[in-house]
NUNU-379496 format. One record per residue (C-alpha): residue number from 0; x, y, z. Coordinates in Angstrom, 1 decimal, padded with zeros to 4 digits. Layout:
N
@pos NUM&u X&v Y&w Z;
...
This chain:
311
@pos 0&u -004.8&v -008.6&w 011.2;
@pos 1&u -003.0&v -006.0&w 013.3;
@pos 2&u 000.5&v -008.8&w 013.6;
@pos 3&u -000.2&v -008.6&w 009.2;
@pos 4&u -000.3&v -004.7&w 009.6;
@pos 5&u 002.9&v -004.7&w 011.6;
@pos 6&u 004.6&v -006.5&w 009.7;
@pos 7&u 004.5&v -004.4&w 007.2;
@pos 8&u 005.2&v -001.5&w 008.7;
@pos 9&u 008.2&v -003.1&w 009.6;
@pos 10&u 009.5&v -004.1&w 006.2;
@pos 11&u 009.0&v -000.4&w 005.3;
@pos 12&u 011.2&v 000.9&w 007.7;
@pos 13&u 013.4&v -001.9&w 007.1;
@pos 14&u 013.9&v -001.2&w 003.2;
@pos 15&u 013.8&v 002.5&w 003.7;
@pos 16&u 017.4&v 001.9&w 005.7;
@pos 17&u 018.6&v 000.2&w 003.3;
@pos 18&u 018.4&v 002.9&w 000.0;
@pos 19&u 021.4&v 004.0&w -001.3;
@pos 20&u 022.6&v 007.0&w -003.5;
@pos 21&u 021.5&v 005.8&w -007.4;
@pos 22&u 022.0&v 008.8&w -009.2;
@pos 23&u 022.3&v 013.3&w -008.4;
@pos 24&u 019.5&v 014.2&w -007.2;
@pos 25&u 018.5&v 016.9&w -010.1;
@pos 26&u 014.3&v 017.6&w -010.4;
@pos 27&u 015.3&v 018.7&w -014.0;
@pos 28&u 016.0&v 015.2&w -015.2;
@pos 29&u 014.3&v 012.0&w -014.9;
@pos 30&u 016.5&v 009.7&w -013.2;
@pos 31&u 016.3&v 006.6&w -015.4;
@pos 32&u 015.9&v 004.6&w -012.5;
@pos 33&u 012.9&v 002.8&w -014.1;
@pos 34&u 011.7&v -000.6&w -015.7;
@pos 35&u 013.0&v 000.4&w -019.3;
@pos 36&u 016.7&v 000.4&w -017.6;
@pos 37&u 017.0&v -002.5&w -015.0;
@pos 38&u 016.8&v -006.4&w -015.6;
@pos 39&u 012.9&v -008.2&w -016.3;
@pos 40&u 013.3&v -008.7&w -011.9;
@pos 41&u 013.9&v -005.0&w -011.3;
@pos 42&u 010.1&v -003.6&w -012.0;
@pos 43&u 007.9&v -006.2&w -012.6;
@pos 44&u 003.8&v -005.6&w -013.4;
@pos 45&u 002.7&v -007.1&w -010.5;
@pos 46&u -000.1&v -009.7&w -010.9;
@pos 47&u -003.7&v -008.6&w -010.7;
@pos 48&u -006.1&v -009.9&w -008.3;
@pos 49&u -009.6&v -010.9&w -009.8;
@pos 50&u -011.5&v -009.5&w -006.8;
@pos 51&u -011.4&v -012.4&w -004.9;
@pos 52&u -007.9&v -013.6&w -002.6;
@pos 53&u -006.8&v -017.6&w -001.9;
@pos 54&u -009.1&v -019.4&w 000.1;
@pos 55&u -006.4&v -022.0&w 000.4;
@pos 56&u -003.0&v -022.4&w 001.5;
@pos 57&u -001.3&v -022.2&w -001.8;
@pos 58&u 002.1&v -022.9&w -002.5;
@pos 59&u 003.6&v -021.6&w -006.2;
@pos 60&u 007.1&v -023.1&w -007.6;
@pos 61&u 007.7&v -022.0&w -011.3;
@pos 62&u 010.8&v -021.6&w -013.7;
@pos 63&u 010.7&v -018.0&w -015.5;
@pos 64&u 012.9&v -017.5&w -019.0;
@pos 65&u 013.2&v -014.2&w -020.4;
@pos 66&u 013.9&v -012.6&w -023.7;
@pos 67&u 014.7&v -008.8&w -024.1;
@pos 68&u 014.3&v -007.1&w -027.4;
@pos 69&u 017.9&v -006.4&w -027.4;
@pos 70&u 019.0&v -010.0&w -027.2;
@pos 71&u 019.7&v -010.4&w -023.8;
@pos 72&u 018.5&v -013.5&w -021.6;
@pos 73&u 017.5&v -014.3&w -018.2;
@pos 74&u 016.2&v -016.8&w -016.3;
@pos 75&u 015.2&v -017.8&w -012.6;
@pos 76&u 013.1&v -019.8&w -009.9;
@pos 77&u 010.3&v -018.0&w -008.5;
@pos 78&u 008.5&v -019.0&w -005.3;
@pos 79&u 005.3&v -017.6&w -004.1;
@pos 80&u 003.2&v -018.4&w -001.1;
@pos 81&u -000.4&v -017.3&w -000.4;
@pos 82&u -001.6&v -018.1&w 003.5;
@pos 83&u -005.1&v -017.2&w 004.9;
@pos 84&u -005.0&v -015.9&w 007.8;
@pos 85&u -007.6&v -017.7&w 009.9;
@pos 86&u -010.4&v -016.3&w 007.4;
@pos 87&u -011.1&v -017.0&w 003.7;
@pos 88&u -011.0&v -013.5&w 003.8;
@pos 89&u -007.4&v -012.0&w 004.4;
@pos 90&u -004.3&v -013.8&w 003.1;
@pos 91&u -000.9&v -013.2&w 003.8;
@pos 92&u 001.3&v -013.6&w 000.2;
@pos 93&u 005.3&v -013.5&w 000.1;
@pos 94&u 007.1&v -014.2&w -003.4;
@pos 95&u 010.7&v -013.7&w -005.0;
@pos 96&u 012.7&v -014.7&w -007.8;
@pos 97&u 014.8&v -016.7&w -005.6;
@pos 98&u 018.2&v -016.4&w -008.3;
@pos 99&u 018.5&v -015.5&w -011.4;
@pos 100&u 020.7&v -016.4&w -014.1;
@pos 101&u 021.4&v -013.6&w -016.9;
@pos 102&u 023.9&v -013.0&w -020.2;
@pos 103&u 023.1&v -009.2&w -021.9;
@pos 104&u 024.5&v -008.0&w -024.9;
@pos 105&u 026.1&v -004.9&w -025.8;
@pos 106&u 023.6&v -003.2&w -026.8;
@pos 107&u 021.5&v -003.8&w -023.6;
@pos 108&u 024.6&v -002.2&w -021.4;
@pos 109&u 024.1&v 000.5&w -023.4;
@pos 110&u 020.7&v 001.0&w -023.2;
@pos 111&u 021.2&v 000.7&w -019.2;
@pos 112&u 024.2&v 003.0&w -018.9;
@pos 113&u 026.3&v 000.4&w -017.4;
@pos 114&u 029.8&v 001.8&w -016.7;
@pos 115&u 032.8&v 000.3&w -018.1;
@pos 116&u 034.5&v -001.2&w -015.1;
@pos 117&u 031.3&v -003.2&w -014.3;
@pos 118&u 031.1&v -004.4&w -017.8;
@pos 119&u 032.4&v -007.6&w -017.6;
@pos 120&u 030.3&v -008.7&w -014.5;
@pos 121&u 026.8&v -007.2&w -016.1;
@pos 122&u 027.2&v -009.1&w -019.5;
@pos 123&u 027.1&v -012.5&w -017.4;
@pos 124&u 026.1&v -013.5&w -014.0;
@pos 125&u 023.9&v -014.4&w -011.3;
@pos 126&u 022.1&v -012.3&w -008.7;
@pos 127&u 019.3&v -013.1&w -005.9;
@pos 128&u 015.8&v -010.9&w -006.1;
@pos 129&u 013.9&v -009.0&w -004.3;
@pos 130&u 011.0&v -010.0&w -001.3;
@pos 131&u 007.8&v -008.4&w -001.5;
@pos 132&u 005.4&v -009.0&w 001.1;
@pos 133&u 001.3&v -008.1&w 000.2;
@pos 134&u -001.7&v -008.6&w 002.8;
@pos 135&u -004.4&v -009.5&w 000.8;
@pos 136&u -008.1&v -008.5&w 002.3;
@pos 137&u -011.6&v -009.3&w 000.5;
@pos 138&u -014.0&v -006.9&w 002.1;
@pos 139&u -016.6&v -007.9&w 000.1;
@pos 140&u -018.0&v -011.4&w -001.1;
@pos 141&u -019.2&v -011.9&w -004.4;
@pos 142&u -023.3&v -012.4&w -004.6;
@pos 143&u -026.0&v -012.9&w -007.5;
@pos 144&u -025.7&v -009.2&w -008.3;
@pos 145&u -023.0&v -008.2&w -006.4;
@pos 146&u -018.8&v -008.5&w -007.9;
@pos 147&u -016.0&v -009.2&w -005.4;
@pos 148&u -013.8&v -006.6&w -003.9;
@pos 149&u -010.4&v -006.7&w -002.5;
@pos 150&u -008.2&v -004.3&w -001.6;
@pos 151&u -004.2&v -005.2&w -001.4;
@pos 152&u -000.9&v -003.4&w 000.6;
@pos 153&u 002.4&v -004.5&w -000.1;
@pos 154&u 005.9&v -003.9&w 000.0;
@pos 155&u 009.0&v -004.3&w -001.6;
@pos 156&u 012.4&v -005.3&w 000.5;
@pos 157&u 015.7&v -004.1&w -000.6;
@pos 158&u 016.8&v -007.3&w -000.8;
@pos 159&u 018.0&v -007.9&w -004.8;
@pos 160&u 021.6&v -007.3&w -005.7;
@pos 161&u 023.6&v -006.9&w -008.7;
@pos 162&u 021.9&v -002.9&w -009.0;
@pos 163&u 025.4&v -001.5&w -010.6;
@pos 164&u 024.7&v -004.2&w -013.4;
@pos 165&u 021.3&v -003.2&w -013.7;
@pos 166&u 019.6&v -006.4&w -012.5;
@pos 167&u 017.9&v -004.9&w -009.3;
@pos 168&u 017.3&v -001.6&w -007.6;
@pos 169&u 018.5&v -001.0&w -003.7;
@pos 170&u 016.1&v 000.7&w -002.7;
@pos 171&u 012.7&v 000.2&w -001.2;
@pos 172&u 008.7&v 000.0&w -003.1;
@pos 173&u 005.1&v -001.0&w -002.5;
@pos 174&u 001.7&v -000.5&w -003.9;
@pos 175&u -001.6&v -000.4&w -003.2;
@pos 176&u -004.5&v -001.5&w -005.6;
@pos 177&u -008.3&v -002.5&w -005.1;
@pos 178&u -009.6&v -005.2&w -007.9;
@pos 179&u -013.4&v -006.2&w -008.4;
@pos 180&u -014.3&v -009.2&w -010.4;
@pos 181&u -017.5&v -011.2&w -011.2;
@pos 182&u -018.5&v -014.5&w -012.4;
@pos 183&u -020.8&v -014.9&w -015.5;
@pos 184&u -022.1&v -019.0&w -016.1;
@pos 185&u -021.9&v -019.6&w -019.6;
@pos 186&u -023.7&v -023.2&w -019.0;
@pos 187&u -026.6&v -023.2&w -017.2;
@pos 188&u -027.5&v -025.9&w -013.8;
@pos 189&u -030.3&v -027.6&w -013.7;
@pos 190&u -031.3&v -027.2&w -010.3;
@pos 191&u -030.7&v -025.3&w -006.8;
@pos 192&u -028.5&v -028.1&w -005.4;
@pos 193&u -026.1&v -027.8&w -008.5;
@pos 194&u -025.8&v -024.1&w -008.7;
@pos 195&u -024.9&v -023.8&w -004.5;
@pos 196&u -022.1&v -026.4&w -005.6;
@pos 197&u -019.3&v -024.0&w -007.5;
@pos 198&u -017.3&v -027.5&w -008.7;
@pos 199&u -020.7&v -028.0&w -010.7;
@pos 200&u -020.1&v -025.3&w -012.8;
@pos 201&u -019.3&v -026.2&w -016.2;
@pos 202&u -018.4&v -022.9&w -018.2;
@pos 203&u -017.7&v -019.4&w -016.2;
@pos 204&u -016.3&v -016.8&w -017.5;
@pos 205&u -015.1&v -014.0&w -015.0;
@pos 206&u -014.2&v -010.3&w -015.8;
@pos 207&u -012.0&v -008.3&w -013.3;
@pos 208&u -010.2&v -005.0&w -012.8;
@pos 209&u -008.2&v -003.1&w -010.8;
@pos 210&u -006.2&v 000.2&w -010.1;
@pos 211&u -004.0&v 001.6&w -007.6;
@pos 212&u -000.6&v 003.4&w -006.5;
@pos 213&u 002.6&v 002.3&w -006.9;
@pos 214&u 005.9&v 003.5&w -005.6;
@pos 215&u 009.5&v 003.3&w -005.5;
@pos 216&u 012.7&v 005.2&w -004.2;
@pos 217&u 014.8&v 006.5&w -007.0;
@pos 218&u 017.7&v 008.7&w -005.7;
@pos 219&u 018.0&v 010.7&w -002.7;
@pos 220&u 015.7&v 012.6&w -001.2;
@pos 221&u 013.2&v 011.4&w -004.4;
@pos 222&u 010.7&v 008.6&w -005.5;
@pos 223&u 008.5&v 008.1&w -008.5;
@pos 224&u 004.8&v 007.7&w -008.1;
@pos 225&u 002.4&v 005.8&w -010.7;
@pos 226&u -000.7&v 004.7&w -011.4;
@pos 227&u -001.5&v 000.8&w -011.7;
@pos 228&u -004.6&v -000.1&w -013.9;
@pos 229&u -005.7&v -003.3&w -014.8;
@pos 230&u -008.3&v -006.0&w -016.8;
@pos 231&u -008.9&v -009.8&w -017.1;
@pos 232&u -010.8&v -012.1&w -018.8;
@pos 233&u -010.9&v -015.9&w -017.5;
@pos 234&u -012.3&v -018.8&w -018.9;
@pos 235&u -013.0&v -021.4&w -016.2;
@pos 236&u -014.0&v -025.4&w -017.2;
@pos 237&u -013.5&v -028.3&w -014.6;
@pos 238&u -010.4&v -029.1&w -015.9;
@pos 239&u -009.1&v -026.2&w -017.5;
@pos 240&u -009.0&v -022.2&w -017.2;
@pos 241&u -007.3&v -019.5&w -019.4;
@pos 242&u -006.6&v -016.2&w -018.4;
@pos 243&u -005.9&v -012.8&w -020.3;
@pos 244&u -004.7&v -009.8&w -018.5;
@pos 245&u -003.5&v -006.7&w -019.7;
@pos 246&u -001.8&v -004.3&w -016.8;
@pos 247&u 000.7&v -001.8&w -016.0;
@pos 248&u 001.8&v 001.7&w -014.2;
@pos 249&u 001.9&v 004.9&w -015.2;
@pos 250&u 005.0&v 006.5&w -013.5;
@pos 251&u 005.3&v 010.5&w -013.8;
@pos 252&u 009.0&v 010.6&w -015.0;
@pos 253&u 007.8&v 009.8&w -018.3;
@pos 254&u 011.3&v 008.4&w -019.3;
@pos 255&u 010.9&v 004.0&w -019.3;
@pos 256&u 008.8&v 004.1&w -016.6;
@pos 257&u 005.7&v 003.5&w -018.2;
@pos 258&u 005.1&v -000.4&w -018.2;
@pos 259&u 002.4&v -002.4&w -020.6;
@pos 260&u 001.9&v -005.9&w -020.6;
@pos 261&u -000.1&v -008.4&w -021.9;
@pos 262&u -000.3&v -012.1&w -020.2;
@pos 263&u -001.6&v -015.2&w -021.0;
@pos 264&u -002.0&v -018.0&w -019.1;
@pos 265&u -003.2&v -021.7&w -019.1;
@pos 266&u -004.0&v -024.2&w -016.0;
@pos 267&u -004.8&v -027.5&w -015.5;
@pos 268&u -007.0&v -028.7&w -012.2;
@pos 269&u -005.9&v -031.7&w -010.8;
@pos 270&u -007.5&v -032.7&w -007.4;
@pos 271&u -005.8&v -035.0&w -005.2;
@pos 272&u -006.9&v -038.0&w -004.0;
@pos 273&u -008.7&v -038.1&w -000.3;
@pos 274&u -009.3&v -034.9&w -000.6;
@pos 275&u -005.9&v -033.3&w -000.1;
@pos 276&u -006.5&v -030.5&w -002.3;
@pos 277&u -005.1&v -029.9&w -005.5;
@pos 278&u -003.2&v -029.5&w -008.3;
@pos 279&u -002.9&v -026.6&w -011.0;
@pos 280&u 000.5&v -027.4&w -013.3;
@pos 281&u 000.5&v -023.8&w -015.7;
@pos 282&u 002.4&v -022.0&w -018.4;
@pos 283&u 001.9&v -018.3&w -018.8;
@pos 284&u 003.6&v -016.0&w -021.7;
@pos 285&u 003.8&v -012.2&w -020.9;
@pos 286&u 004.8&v -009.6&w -023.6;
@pos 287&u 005.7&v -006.0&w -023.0;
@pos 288&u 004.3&v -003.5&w -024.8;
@pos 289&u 005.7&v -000.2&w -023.8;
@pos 290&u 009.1&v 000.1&w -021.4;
@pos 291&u 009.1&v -003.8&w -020.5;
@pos 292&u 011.7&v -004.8&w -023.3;
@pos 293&u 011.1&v -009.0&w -022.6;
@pos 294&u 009.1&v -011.4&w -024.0;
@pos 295&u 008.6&v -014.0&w -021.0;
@pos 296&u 008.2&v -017.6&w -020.5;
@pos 297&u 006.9&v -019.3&w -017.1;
@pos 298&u 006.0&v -022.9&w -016.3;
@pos 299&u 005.3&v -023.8&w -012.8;
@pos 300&u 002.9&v -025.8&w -010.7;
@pos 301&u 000.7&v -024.8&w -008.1;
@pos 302&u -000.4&v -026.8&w -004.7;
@pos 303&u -003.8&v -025.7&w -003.1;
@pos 304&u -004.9&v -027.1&w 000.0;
@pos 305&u -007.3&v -026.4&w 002.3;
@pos 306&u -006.2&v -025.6&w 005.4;
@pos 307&u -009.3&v -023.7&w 006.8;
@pos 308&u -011.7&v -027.2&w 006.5;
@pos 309&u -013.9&v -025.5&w 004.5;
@pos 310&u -015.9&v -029.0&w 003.1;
């Protein structure tokens, strides 16, 4: 737990040297440096917990496409990892885009102020993204009457490129956000033995939420500050689970820094044989409501396997 802590600290000070000069620092005017602006990559909603963290090692490959309003198009690989860190109870999760692949429009350059000499690189290209790093602790477990709670610290390296073409920002982030969630049965077991066996559960339905702070370096000498809030709904069956979410920030510029999504996705449970954990293949669509101009697409698979022995 205090190596996790570290760690972080040290990506902090790490990003925080590498910031550069975006725009005159002026208190007057917002500085646009905000989700509205910047490439899908730049200011993502981060993904909610439900309460609860892994339990298992779980290893997350997946291929985004993205659609702005304004025509324009990108698309990446994304990786994330979640590791428990000798407890079910604290997980240690890293995740990027690992490149991306874009072609804007003129209109979008417009929109994000790009300057005429970097014109020709921002209407087509390729960049790599950002690293953020999250420990991941459930301080308390979820009982009869009682929801899970987990709280989550994590930080953002400076790591993405491309920031004069309005793809990434160089400069440093994190948040912090607490989530409770709770499990309803929407199928009743027969009897003591099946309901102490969670794989017996036939129909669940689970309702989270969470809120928090989250932060990023905008120019010199100046950050914006915002609030994160967040619900879910998920349908669980043996096989199957689909999930609803609606999430966002609240930055205090007030100029495009105000994200609102809505997310949907699907999963299939596949275990492997021998008990070698499993499988969950997925497709998720997220729309943006307010100051997330993209409609996006991601299909990916998921490999969970339990590396604490918990059977």
């Amino acid at each position: 737990m205090k190596r996790c802590i570290g760690l972080i600290l040290l990506l902090i000070c790490l990003s925080v040297s590498a910031q550069v000069d975006l725009v005159r620092s002026d208190y007057s005017k917002p500085t646009m440096v905000a989700p509205l602006y910047f490439g899908p990559n730049a200011f993502p909603v981060p993904d909610m917990l439900d309460g609860s963290v892994s339990h298992d090692l779980r290893v997350e490959l997946a291929a985004d496409g993205y659609y702005g309003f304004q025509r324009d198009m990108t698309a990446d690989i994304f990786a994330r990892i979640h590791i428990p860190l000798f407890t079910e109870r604290v997980n240690l999760t890293v995740w990027m885009p690992m490149v991306e692949f874009y072609r804007s429009t003129a209109e979008r350059l417009a929109t994000c102020r790009i300057k005429d000499e970097n014109k020709a690189k921002a209407m087509r290209g390729h960049e790599g993204g950002d690293v953020y790093v999250s420990t991941d602790i459930m301080f308390l477990k979820e009982r009869d009457k009682v929801p899970a709670m987990s709280v989550r610290a994590a930080v953002k390296t400076a790591s993405g490129g491309g920031f004069e073409y309005a793809r990434t920002y160089d400069a440093p982030g994190y948040f912090f956000d607490l989530s409770i969630g709770k499990s309803f049965d929407l199928v009743s077991r027969k009897n003591k033995e099946e309901r102490e066996m969670p794989d017996s559960k036939a129909v669940s339905l689970r309702i989270a939420a969470s809120a928090g702070f989250l932060c990023w370096q905008t120019d010199n000498g100046r950050q914006n500050d915002a609030v994160m809030y967040g619900a879910m709904l998920r349908l669980n069956t043996k096989y199957v689970s689909v999930e609803e979410v609606f999430s966002g920030y609240v930055g205090w510029e007030k100029a495009g820094d105000r994200p609102m999504t809505l997310k949907t996705r699907i999963a299939g449970h596949a275990p492997i044989p021998n008990d070698k954990g499993s499988l969950e293949p997925f497709v998720m669509y997220q729309y943006g409501i307010t100051d997330y101009p993209f409609h996006q697409l991601r299909i990916g698979l998921v490999y969970n396997f339990d590396i604490l022995r918990k059977h």
